[in-house]
N, C-alpha and C positions, 0 to 999 in steps of 0.2 A: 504494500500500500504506500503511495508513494503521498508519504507527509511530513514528520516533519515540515509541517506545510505553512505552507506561506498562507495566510490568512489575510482578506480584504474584505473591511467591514461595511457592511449592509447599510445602507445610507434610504433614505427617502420613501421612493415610492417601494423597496424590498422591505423596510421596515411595515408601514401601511399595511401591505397585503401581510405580515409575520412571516414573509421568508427568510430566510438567514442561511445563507450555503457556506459550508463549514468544509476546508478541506481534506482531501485524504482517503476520500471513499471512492469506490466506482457504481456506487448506485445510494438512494437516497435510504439511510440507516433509520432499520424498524425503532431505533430508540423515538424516531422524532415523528411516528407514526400515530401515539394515541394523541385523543382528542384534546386540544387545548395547548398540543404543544407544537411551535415553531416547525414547518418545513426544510426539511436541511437537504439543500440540492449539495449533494458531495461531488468533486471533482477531485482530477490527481492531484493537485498541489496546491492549489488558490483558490480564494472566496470571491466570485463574481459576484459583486452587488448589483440592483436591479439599476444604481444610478452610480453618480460619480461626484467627487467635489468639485464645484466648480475652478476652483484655484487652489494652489497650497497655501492658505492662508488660515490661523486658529478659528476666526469666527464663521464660516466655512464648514470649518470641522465640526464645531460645537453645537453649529445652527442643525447639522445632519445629523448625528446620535449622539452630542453631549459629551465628547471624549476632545482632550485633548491632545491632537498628532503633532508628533517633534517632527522637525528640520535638522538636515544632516548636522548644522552646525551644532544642536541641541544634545543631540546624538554623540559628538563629537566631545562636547561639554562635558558631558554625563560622565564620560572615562578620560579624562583629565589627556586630552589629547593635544591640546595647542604647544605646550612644552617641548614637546615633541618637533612636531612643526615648526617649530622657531627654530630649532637645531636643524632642520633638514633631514629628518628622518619621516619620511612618509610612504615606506615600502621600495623608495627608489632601487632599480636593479633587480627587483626580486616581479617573480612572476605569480599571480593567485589563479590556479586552476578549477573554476568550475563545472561542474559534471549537471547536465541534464538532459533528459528526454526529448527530443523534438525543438527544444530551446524556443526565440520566436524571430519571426520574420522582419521586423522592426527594432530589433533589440539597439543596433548600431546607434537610428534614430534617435532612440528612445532617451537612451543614456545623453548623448547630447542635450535635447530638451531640459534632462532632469540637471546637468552640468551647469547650462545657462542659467537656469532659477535658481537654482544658488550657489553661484561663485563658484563652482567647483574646477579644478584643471580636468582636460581633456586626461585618460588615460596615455602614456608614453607609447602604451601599444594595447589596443584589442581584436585579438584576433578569435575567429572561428573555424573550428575542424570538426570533423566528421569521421572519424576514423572507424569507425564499426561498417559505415554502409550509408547509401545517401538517406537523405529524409526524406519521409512521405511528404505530398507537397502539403501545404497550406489549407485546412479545411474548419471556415468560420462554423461550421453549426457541430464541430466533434468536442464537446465540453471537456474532453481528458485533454487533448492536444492545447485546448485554449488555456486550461488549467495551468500545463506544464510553460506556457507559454507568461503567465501572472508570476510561475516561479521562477524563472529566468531575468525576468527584470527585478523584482526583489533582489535575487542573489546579487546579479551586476552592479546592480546599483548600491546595495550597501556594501559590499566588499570595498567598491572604489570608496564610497564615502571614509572610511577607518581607512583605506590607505592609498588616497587620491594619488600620491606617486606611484603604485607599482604597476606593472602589464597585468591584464587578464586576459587569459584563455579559456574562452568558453566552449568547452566539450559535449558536442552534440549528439545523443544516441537514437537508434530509428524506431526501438520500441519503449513501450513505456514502461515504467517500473508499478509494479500491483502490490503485491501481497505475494508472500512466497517468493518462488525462484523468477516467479517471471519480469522478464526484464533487467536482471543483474548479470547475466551473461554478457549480454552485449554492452553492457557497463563497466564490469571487468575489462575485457579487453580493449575496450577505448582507455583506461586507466593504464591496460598496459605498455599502451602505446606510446601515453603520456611519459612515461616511465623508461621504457626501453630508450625515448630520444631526450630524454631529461630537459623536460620541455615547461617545468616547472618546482615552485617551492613549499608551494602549501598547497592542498584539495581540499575544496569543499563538497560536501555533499550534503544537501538540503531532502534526503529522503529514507526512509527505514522501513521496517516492516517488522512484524510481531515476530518474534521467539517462535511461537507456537505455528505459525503457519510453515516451518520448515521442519521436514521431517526429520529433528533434528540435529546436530554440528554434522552428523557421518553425508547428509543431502549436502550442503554447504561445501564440504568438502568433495564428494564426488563431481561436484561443478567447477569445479575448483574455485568460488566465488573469494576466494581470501586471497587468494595467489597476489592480487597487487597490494595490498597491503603488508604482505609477508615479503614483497619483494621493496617496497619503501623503508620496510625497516631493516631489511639485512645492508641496503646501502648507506657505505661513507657519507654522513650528511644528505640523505635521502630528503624527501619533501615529507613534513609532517599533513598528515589524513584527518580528517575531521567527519561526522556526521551528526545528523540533527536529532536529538530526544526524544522526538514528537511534540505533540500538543493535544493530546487528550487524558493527561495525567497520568494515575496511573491503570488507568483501565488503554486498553486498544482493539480493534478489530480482530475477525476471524477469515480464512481465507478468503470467506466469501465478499470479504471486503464493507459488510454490511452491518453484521452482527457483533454487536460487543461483548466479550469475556465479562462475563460476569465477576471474576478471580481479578488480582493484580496480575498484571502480564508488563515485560518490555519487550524494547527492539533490539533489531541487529540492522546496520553496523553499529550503533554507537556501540552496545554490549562487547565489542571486540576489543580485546587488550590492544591491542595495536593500533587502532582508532582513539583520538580524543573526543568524547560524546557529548554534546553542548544542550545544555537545557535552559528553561528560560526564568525568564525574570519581567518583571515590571520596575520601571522606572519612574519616582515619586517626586517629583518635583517640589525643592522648597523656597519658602516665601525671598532667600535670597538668592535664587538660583544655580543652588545644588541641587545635586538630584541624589535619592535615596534608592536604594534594591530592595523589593520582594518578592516574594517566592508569588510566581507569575500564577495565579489562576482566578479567570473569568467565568470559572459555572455560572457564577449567580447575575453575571451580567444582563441587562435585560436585553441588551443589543446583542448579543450572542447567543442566548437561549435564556435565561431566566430560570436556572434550573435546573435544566431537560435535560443539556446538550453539556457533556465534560469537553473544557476547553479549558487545557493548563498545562503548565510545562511537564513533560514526560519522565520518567523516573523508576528506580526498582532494582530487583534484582535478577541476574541473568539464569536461567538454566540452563542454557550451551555453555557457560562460562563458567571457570570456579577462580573465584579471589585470585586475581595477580599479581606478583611480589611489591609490584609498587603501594597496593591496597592493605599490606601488612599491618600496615600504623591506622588502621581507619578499621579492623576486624571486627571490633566492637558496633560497629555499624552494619557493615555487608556479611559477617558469620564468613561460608566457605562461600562464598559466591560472589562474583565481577560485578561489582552496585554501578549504575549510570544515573543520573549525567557525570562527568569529571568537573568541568566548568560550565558557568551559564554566561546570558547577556541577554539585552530586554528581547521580548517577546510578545506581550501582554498586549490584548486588543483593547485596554484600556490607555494606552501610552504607545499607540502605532504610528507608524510612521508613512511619509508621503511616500508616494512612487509615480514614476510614468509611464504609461504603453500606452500604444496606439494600435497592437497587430489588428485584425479584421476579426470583428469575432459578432455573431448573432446577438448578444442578448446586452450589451454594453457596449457604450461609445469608448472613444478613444478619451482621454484625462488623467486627473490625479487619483490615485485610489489609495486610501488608508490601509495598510498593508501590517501585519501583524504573524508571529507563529516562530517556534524555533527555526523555520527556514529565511528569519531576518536572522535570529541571532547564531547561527552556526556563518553565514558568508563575513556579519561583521567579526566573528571572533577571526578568522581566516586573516583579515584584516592585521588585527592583531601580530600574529603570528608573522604575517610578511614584515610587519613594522623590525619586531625580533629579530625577523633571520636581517633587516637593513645592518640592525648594530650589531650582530655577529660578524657578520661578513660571509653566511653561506646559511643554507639551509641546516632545518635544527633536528630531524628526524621526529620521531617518537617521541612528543611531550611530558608525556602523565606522569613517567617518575620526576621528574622536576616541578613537575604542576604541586607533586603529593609533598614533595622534599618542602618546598616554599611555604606549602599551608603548613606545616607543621612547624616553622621557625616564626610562622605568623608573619613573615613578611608583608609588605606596607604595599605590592602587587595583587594581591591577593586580597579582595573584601568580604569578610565574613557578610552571608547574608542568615539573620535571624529570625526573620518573622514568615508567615505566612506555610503553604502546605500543597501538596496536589489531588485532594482529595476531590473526588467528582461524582456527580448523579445523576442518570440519566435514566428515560422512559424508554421500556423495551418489554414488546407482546403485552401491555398494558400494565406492567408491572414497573414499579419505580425502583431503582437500585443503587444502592452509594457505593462505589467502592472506596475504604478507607486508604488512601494516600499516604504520605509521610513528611511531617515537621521538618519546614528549614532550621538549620540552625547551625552556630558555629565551628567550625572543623572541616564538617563532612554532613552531609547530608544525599539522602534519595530523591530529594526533588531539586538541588541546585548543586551536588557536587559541591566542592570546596570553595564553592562561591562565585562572587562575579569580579571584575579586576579594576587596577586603577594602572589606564594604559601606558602610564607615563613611566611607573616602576617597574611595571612588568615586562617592558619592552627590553630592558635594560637587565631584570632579572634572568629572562628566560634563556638571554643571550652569556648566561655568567657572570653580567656586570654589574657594576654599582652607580647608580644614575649620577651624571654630574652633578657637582652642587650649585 
């Protein structure tokens, strides 16, 4: 199920009728079937609202469902990133690779548009390849294609945003990623392509599927779906891997793409030791413009479901996976088993952020759309990361044990997030169901990993160094 999804909140006349299209499914999930509860049109990656903001402007935003959406530069704020910038470290040299399905037709466009409204530099390079096979062309009324077409511009656009110096390569595959195996084959070897011509320093990937839809580690393996990331990390300064948490807490799909586990369940990749798993966060703005981390969940939102519909950062523990030596110091938390997320970054469709497309698609115009879900905060942590490998001087491979080393010295990279949970509820076969989640809190936690960061130390940390003074 391709989620970790980018999420684009329901504005106008979607709110009116109570449609709410919540990413991540391939058909509309019996939760949001009985009466009274919100329509959730599911798509692979993005929430196609019925309308759009007229402008990226707050009252805009506020006037459409009462939330307020940052601005890159807001974003940028939020993790103490100008410091950075004033040194010249903005990713330059370093390349962010990301990975999606079908990508969109306008993307080149698009990021422009979003470049000129706010001040942003042009990427030094964006390139696009195809290396699995060409893509299906162009089809306005295939709601998965247009989906995956909402998470391609998310991804681009916030990766640039956290590291407006570095190249992006956006890697396009011809099928799309479900639930289970499908679609991670040919994901794979576009990764390995990436890999073989080292054509990059960090991957993002903005999409996951349930543990439980793979029949599984021994399926996984006979696909050999790990091969690029076991082949990232056995390289000298290889490119570190990232994937997205989800955004349905900690409940998730069944293969059918539609139905919810009623149990806690997570995903794979972030579940892979080899992967850093990025979960999400909301961003709390304070009255002197700071901004605060919580542990990111919108169940009770009214604009997102009001209840029904679990929408919050993803979380848990793995059953393919048993505790990895880096998760040693954290045992007290994940027992024998691989806990995800590692780190977070906002997500929260309460504190979404603008974006631009224009591809062709049936049911929405071209504009700004509030855009929300671990598939914002896995590209911007990516970001991140490129900023790192700038003050290294080369790629950094495999994170987590330095991510785990840092939280445990408390390092001033690293912000404890304490509040907040990803406990979720949702309506399924007329039955109402909570699954009980799990308490942010500091160290280590299952819904935010060892927290969210403060870009300015961290960039400096991750790379071994001590930020100047």
């Amino acid at each position: 199920m391709r989620k970790g999804k980018a999420a684009v909140l329901a504005t106008g006349a979607a709110l009116a009728a109570g449609v709410i299209a919540v990413a991540g499914c391939s058909a509309t999930p019996a939760a949001a079937k009985s009466a009274g509860a919100p329509t959730i049109v599911a798509t692979p990656g993005v929430i196609h609202p019925a309308g759009v903001v007229a402008s990226p402007s707050q009252a805009h935003c506020e006037e459409a469902f009462s939330s307020h959406c940052l601005t890159p530069q807001q974003v940028e704020t939020a993790y103490d990133l100008g410091p950075l910038y004033a040194r010249g470290v903005t990713g330059k040299g370093e390349t962010i690779v990301i990975v999606d399905s079908f990508g969109s037709p306008t993307i080149s466009h698009d990021l422009a548009v979003f470049d000129q409204q706010f001040k942003l530099p042009a990427p030094p390079s964006f390139r696009i390849i195809t290396p699995d096979g060409k893509i299906p062309g162009w089809n306005r009324s295939d709601s998965d294609m247009t989906g995956w077409g909402g998470e391609t511009t998310l991804d681009v656009e916030y990766a640039h945003t956290i590291a407006p110096g570095a190249n992006i390569l956006l890697v396009e595959t011809p099928v799309s990623e479900t639930e289970g195996v499908t679609g991670f084959p040919q994901i794979v070897e576009a990764e390995n392509y990436v890999l073989a011509h080292h054509l990059g320093d960090v991957i993002s990937q903005s999409f996951e599927a349930t543990e439980q839809t793979f029949a599984g580690l021994a399926q996984i393996n006979a696909y050999h779906l790990r091969s690029a990331y076991e082949r990232a990390a056995g390289e000298e300064d290889g490119p570190t891997v990232l994937a997205a948490a989800g955004d349905t807490g900690a409940a998730d799909v069944e293969l059918n793409g539609s139905t919810y586990y009623t149990h806690r369940v997570t995903s794979w990749p972030d579940s892979d030791p080899l992967v850093t798993g990025v979960g999400g966060t909301e961003l709390v703005a304070g009255a002197d413009g700071t901004y605060q981390s919580v542990a990111w969940n919108d169940t009770d939102n009214t604009h997102i479901g009001g209840g029904t519909n679990p929408s919050a950062g993803g979380g848990g523990l793995s059953v393919l996976f048993t505790r990895p030596s880096f998760q040693n110091g954290v045992e007290n938390v994940v027992g024998a088993a691989r806990g995800v997320p590692d780190v977070s970054m906002n997500a929260a469709c309460s504190s979404p952020v603008f974006t631009y497309q224009s591809f062709p698609q049936d049911s929405t115009p071209a504009g700004w759309y509030p855009s929300c879900g671990t598939s914002e905060a896995t590209p911007e942590f990516a970001g991140i990361v490129a900023l790192a490998d700038q003050v290294a001087g080369h790629a950094l491979g495999v994170i987590n044990p330095t991510l785990y080393k840092l939280s445990a010295e408390k390092a001033p990279g690293i912000v404890p997030v304490t509040s907040g949970n990803n406990t979720v509820t949702f309506v399924q076969n007329g039955t109402t169901t909570t699954i009980d989640g799990f308490d942010a809190q500091a160290g280590y936690s299952l819904v935010d990993g060892v927290g969210t960061v403060n870009g300015w130390y961290l960039a400096y940390e991750l790379a071994g160094q001590t930020p100047p003074k």
